[in-house]
Structure formats: structure tokens, C-alpha cells
LUMVEX-368129 format. One record per residue: x, y, z of N, C-alpha, C in turn. Coordinates in steps of 0.05 Angstrom, whole numbers, plus 5000, padded with zeros to 4 digits. Example, Ala and Ser with C-alpha at 12.3 -4.5 7.8 and 13.67 -1.06 7.14 Angstrom:
BEGIN
526448865156524649105156526449345156
525749555142527349795143525850015157
END
This chain:
BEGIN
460684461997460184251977457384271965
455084351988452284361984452784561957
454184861969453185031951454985011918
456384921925458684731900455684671874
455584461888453384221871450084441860
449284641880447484781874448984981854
450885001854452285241830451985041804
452384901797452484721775450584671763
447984581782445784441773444884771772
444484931786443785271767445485321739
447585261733448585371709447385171684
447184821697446284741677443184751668
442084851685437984871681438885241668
440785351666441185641662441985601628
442985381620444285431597443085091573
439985061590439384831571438284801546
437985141547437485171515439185171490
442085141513444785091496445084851490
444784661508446084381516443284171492
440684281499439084041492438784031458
439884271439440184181414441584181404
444584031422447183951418445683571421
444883531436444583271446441483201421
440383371423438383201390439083201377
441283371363441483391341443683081342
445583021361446482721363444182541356
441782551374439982361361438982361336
438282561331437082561300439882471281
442182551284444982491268444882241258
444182041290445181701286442381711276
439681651283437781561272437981631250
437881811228438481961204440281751193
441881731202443981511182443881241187
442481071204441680781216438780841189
437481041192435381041171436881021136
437781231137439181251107440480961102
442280851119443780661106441780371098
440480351113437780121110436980171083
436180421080434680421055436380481026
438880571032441080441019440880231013
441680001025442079701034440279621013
437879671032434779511020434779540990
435579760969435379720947437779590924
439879440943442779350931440879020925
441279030892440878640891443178540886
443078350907444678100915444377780893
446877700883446777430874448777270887
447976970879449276800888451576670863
453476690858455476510836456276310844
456476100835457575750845459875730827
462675720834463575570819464675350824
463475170795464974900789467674840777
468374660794471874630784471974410757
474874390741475474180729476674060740
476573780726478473650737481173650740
482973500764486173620762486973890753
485574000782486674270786489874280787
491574450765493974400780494874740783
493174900780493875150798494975200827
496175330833496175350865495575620864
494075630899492875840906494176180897
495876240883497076410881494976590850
494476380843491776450821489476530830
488476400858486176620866487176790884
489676870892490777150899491077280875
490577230843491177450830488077520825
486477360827483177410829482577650849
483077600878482277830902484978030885
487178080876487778360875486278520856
484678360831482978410821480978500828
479678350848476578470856476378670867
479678760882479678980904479179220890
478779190865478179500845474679540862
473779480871470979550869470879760899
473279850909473580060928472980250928
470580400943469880600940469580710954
470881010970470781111002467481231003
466681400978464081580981465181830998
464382060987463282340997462282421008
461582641024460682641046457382671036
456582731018453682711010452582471005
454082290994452482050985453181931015
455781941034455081811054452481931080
452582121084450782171100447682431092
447882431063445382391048444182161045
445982021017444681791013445181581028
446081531052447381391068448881051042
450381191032452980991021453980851044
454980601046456680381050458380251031
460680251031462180111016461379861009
461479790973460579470967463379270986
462579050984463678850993462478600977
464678390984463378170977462977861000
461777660996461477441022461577181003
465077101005465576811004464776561026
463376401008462476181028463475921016
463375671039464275431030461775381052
460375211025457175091036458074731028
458274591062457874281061455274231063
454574011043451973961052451873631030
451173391040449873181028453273041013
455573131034457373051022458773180997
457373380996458073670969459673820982
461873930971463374280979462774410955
460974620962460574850939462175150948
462475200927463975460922462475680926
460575900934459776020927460476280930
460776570909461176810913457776950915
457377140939455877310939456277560935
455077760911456278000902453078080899
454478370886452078620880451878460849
449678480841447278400818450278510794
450078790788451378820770454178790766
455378680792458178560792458878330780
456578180769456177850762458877940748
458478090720459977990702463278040709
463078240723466578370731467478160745
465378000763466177760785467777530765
465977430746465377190725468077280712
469277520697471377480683472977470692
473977560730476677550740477277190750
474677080741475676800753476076690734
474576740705474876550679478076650673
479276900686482176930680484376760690
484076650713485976500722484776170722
482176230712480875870718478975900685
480075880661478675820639476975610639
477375410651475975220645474275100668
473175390686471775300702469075370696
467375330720464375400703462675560727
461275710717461075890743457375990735
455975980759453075910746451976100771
450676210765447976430783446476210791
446876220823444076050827442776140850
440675980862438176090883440576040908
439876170933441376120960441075870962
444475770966444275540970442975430999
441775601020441775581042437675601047
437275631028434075681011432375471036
432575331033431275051043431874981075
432875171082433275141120431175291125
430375231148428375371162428575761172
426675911171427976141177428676201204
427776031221428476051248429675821259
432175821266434475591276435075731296
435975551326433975351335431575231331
429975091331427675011331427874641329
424574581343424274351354425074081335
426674121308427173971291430374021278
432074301291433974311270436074511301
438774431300439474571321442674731304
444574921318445675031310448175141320
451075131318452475201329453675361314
455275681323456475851304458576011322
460076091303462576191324463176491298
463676701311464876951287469576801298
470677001284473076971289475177151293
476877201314478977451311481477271305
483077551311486877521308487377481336
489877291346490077211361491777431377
493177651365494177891374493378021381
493278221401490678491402492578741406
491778911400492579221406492779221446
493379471456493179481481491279541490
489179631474486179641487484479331495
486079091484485978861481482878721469
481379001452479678921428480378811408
481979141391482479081365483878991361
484278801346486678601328488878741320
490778601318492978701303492978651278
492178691258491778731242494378701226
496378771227498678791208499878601218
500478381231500878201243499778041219
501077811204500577601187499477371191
497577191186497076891193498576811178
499376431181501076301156499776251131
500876331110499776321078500976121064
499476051042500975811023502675861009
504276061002507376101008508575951017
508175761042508675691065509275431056
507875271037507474981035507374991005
507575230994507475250954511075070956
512575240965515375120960516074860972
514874720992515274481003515274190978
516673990987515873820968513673700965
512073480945510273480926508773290959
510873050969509472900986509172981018
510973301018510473521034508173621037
506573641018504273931019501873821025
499773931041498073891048496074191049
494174081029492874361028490774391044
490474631064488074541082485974481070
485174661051482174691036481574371035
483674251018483073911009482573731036
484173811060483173651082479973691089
479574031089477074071091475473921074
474873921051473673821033473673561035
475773341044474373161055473073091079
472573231091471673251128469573321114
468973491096466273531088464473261075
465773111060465872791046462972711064
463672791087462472501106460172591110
459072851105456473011110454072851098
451572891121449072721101447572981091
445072791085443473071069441773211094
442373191114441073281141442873411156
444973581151447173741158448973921138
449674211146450074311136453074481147
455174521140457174641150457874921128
456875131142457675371126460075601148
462375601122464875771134464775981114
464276251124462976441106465176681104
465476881090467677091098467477321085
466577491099464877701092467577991077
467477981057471578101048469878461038
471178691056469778891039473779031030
473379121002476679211001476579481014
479079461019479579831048481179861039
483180071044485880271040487880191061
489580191062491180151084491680371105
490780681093490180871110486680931121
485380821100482280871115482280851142
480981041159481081081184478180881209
476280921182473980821194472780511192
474380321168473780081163475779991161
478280081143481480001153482679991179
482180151197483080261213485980321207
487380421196489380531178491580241188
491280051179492779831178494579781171
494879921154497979961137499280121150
498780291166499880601175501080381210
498080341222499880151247502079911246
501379821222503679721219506479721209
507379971194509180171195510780231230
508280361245509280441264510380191284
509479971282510279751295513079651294
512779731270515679651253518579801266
517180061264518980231275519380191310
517680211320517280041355519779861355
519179611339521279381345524079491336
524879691317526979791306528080021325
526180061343527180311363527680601357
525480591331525480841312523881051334
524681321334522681501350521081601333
518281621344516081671319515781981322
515182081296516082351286513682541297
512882651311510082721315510783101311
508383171299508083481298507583631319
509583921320509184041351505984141348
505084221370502384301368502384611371
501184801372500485061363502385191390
500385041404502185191441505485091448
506584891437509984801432510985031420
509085181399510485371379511085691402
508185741411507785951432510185871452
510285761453512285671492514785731484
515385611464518285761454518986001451
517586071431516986401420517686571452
515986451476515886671493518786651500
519586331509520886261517523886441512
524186461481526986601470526886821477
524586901469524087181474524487361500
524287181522525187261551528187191547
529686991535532386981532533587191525
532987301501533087591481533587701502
531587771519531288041535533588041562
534087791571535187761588539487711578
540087731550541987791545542687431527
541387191537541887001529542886891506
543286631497543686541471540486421476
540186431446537486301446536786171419
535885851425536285651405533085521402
531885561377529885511357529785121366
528084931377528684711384525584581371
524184681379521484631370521384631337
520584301327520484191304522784141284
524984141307527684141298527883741302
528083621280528583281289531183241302
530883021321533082951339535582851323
538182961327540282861297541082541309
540482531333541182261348539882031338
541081931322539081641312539381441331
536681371334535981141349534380811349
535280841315535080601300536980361320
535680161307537079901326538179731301
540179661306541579471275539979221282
539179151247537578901245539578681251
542378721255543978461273543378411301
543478751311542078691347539678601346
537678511329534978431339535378131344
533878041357532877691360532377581334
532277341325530577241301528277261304
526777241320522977331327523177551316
524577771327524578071317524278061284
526078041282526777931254524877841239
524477571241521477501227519777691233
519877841256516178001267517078241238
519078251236519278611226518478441183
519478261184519878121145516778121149
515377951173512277821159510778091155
511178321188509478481176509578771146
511978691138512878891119512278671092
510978451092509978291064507778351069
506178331096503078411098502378681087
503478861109502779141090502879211064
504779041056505179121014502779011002
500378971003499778810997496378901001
494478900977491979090982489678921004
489079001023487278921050484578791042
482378671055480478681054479778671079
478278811089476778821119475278601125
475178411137472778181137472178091164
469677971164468977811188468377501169
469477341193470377121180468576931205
465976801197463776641209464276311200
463076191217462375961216460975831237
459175631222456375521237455875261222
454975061239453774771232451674761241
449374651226447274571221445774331216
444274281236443673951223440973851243
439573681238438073611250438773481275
436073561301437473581331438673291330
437873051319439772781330442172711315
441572841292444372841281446773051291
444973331302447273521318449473401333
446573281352447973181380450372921376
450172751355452772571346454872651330
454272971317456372941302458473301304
456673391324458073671326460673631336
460973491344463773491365466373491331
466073171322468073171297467573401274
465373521264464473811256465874031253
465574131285467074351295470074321289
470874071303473474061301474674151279
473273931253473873961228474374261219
472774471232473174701218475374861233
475974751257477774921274479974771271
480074631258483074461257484274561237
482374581208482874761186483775021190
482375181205483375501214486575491227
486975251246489175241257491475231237
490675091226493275111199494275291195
493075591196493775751188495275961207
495475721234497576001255500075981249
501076211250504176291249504876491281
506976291278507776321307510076631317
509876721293511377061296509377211275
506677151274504977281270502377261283
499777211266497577241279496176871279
494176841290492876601292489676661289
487576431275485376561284484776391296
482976571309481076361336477976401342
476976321365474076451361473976681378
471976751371471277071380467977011404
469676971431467976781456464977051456
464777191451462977361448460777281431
461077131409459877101385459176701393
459976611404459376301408456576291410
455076141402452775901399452275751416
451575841452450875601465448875481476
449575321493446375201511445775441531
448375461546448875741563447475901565
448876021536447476231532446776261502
445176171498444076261465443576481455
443176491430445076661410442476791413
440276871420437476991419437677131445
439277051463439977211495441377471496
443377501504445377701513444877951495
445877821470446278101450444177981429
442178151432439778121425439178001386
441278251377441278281346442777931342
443877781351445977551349443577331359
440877371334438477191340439576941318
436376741313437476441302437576531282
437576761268438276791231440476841229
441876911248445177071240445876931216
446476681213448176581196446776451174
444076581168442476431147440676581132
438976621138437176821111438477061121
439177191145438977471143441977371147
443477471126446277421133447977631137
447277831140447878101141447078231164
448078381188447178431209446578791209
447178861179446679151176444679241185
443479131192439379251199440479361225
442479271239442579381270444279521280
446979541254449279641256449379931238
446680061232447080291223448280311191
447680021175448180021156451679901149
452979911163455279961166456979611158
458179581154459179131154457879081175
458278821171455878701184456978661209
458378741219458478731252459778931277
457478981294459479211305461779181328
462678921334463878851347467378921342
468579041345470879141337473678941332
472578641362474778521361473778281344
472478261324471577981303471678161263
473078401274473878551242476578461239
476278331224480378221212481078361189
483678411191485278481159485978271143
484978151128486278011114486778121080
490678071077491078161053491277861032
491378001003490177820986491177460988
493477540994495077230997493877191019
493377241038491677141064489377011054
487877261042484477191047485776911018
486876820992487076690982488376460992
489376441019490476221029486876061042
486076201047483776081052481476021039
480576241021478576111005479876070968
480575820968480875770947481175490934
481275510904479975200902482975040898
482074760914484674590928486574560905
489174510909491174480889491074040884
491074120877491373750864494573660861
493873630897497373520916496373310927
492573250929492573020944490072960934
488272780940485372700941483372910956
481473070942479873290955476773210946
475973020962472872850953472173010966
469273080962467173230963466173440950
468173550926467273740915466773710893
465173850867463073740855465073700827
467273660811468473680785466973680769
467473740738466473780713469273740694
467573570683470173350662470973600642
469273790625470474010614469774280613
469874400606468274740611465474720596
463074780605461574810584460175010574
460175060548460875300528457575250511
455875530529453075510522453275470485
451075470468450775470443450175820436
450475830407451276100406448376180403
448376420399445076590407443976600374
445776530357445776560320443776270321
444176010332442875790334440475860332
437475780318435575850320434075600338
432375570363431075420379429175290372
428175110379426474960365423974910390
END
């Protein structure tokens, strides 16, 4: 065994001139691109858009699902030069719903020169709304939360499904959408947003509730930010259907045969070609033998996949001064997780929190995982500085798929089915004066 272990540690001090600029050149690889993508990053300008609603909305959310299939044009995979030259990251964008002083504001965060591509896909389905560049609404909080005047609770969010590694989400797995409650009757419907928006009502000017959702658009095959979402959920499909999945022989399947006949040949045999030949035995399952679960599992995830993705991490955090924390976090929280609940479907996905990412006394958010300090959810809202440039989080099980009817079941402005106090109306559009006017 002695001389075992002495053979090894001689071959590897024998061959370290091989091994040690395999292993820098790994270091220099990641540092090289944690550098590039930063300085990527650092030169992208960021704005804030607010939009204001009119009054008696009578759209339903199906209008800002034609907005996100819109926006999802701004997809861009990048080459292998601009990604690990110029260290490229795919744009994205970060929908927020900022409570504050009894206000629900709207706000879109985009790239500087997206304003106007942003501004016309909403004046398309909302003419008569009004939509204004303004400073962070979040400007006026302190840059460090916790602190001896202002306290903070924040949660990231997954899918209530997981793969078998029991990280990643299932992704092709659906939450419930307003689909769900569009067809119900008039004294039926309850729109979450509007419940939210009044839970927001009650807010003073010393508290703040931000539910943020960070949407970048992906492919349904992208491998590295999609995680080919569309493709696993295909194969899922087929799983429940009892389909056998088609896989390619590999180089040595081809060899083994080859020899294989070939000794048949010689030995007088019949000899039959089997390798990459598909099985004629179908082993499809009739959609009458499935369960109704089955059933629904196989319809929800075959409306999800049709349907263009956005990759997102989906945050939320309350804010408020420490004596107002301590009386009012409890109805707060709720308020925002009661809202999310709305949205489980019980032969699909649910969201929930992501216990990794919690805000506690425990253990605070400046502890464990270092980068998950008191800015996460406020000036630095972006965790790219630590993640190599990359979305803002490297946590695998708080990346959701949400497709456009999803991510529009959630952020969008309330349908006028009920009373939605707290958010800011505008009696009509207002339509600057023309630039021909001369100023006085």
C-alpha cells in the first residue's frame, strides 16, 4: 500500500509541469471573465420608468402578456468573443412593485437605450397611460440596512417542484395564471395584484414593501440560463406518456457490433444490424389510461412550453423603521405571501421561499453567505459583482422560468373587477406640448 501511494505521489511531482498549467490557466479563465463581465456591467446605463395608470382600467392582464412577448425581442445569446473577450451578459430587465406612504408604483428597470422600445410596447396595449423616467425610487433609504434606525426583512423565491438533484426547479411545470379567473364571473374574480394594492393602502411614509423580478428572455433550448426548459419539458411529457427517449448510439455501440457480426460472419451465423435501429414496439400510453392529474400534468406543461420564457429571480423585502418593523412585519409579509399563494396550481408549480435567501435575527443576511449583505435589495440591486457578471444570482434553486402569461399573471396593472386603492390614477393621458411651441 506504502509503495502504492509512493508510486503516485512520484508520478505526480514527475508530471507537474503538465498538471500546474492546466490548473492556472482555470484560474486565470474564471478571474479573466468575473473581470471582463464587471467591466461589461459597469459601463451598461440603467433607468428607472414609472408607469401611471388611467382610470377604469378595463384591460385584463392578457394585454401585458402581449407587452412581455414583445420585450422578449431583446434576446441575445453573444459569440464566443464578445462573451469571453468582451465578457457580454445577456440584457435583461427588473420589474418592481414599490409600496411606500400608501402608494403602489409601477416601476420598469431597463438599459438607457431601451427607454424608447420599453415606452412603445406599453403605449401599445395601454394608450392612455403615462409613463415617466424617474430617479430610484428607493433613492432616500439608507445605503446600509440593517442599521440602528431602519430594519429589514427579505426572502428570494423558487418552484415548489424540483428536479432529482432537488435544486433545480422544474421549470416546465406551470404556476396558476389569469386564464384562471379571466373566464370566471364578474362577482367571481379577484385579482391578486388589486388585493395587493390594497394591503399596500395601509402603508405609512416610514415603510416600504418592494416585490421585485428580475425577467432576462432565454430560448427554451439555451443550455446555460434556460437550462433547456423547453427541451425538459418535452421529455417529461414523454416520462408521463411512457414514451422511450430516443438517445444516439455512441462510437463504441457502433464498434461492438461491427466486431460482434463480424465473428457471426465468420462463425457461419445470421447476423442482424440492431445498433440505431428504433424499437418498432411502441410504448406510448393512451391518454384514456392516464389519471386526470396525468392529464392535467401533460395539457399545463405543453401550454407552458409554447410559450417564450423569461429566466427570473423573483425577490421581496420590507422595510421600515425598527418600531414600526417590529408592529407591522408580521401583516406585511403575509400580505406578500398570501399574494404569491394565489398563484399555486395544484398539478403544477407553487412559489415559495427560497430558506437559503431569508432575512433573519438567526442568521443575518451579512453572515453565512457573505455576498447576501444589507444592500441586496436596495442600491446594489444586482449581485453581478460576485457572480462573475452573470444574473444576479448564483444560487441555482431561486432561478425560475417564468413564461409570458406567467410572468404577466403577476406583474401587471389590476383589471377593474374590484376596488384597487393605493395606486396612483391619472384622469387622462398627458400629451407634452409640441416642440414647434416657442417658450417663454
Amino acid at each position: 500500500m506504502i509503495d502504492y501511494l509512493r508510486f503516485i505521489i512520484g508520478f505526480l511531482f514527475s508530471v507537474w509541469w503538465l498538471i500546474l498549467p492546466l490548473i492556472l490557466w482555470y484560474i486565470v479563465k474564471e478571474k479573466h471573465l468575473i473581470t471582463k463581465r464587471i467591466t461589461y456591467r459597469a459601463k451598461i446605463q440603467w433607468i428607472f420608468l414609472e408607469i401611471k395608470i388611467p382610470e377604469f382600467v378595463k384591460k385584463t392582464p392578457s394585454a401585458m402578456e402581449e407587452i412581455f412577448y414583445s420585450l422578449h425581442a431583446i434576446y441575445r445569446g453573444g459569440d464566443l468573443y464578445s462573451k469571453y473577450i468582451l465578457g457580454f451578459t445577456p440584457p435583461f430587465y427588473v420589474f418592481e412593485f414599490i409600496g411606500h406612504n400608501g402608494k403602489l408604483r409601477f416601476i420598469i428597470r431597463c438599459h438607457k437605450n431601451l427607454k424608447d422600445f420599453v415606452t412603445s410596447r406599453i403605449y401599445s396595449q395601454y394608450p392612455s397611460a403615462l409613463i415617466e423616467e424617474v430617479e430610484d425610487p428607493l433613492r432616500d433609504l439608507p445605503w446600509k440596512i440593517p442599521n440602528p434606525t431602519y430594519n429589514v426583512f427579505g426572502t428570494e423565491f423558487t418552484f415548489t417542484k424540483k428536479e432529482d438533484d432537488k435544486l433545480t426547479p422544474k421549470n416546465y411545470y406551470p404556476i396558476k395564471t389569469y386564464k384562471v379567473w379571466e373566464n370566471l364571473k364578474d362577482e367571481e374574480k379577484i385579482d391578486p395584484i388589486s388585493v395587493f394594492s390594497e394591503g399596500v393602502s395601509y402603508l405609512t411614509d416610514q415603510e416600504w414593501i418592494i416585490l421585485q423580478i428580475m425577467a432576462m428572455p432565454v430560448l427554451g433550448s439555451d443550455k446555460e440560463f434556460g437550462v433547456e426548459w423547453q427541451i425538459r419539458g418535452t421529455k417529461e411529457i414523454n416520462k408521463i406518456m411512457g414514451r422511450k427517449e430516443k438517445t444516439e448510439p455512441s462510437p463504441f455501440e457502433y464498434i461492438g457490433e461491427f466486431i460482434k457480426n463480424l465473428l457471426l460472419a465468420f462463425a457461419g451465423q445470421k447476423i442482424e444490424w440492431k445498433v440505431g435501429k428504433e424499437d418498432q414496439k411502441s410504448e406510448d400510453v393512451s391518454i384514456l389510461k392516464l389519471s386526470p392529474g396525468e392529464r392535467e400534468a401533460i395539457e399545463s406543461i405543453e401550454r407552458k412550453i409554447s410559450k417564450p420564457g423569461y429566466w427570473c429571480v423573483v425577490r421581496f423585502s420590507y422595510v421600515a423603521k425598527n418600531d414600526v418593523f417590529s408592529k407591522n412585519i408580521d401583516k406585511n409579509v403575509a400580505l406578500v405571501m398570501g399574494t404569491l399563494k394565489v398563484f399555486d396550481n395544484p398539478s403544477g408549480n407553487g412559489i415559495v421561499r427560497d430558506t437559503k435567501t431569508i432575512t433573519s435575527i438567526d442568521r443575518p443576511i451579512s453572515g453565512k453567505v457573505p455576498y447576501y449583505n444589507e444592500k441586496i435589495f436596495f442600491r446594489k440591486r444586482f449581485i453581478w459583482l460576485y457572480t462573475k457578471g452573470r444574473f444576479p444570482s448564483d444560487f441555482s434553486s431561486n432561478r425560475i422560468i417564468l413564461n409570458t402569461e406567467e410572468i404577466a399573471s403577476i406583474y401587471h396593472i389590476p383589471q377593474d373587477v374590484g376596488p384597487y386603492y393605493g395606486i396612483e390614477k391619472i384622469p387622462t393621458k398627458y400629451i407634452p406640448p409640441s416642440s414647434e411651441v416657442p417658450e417663454f
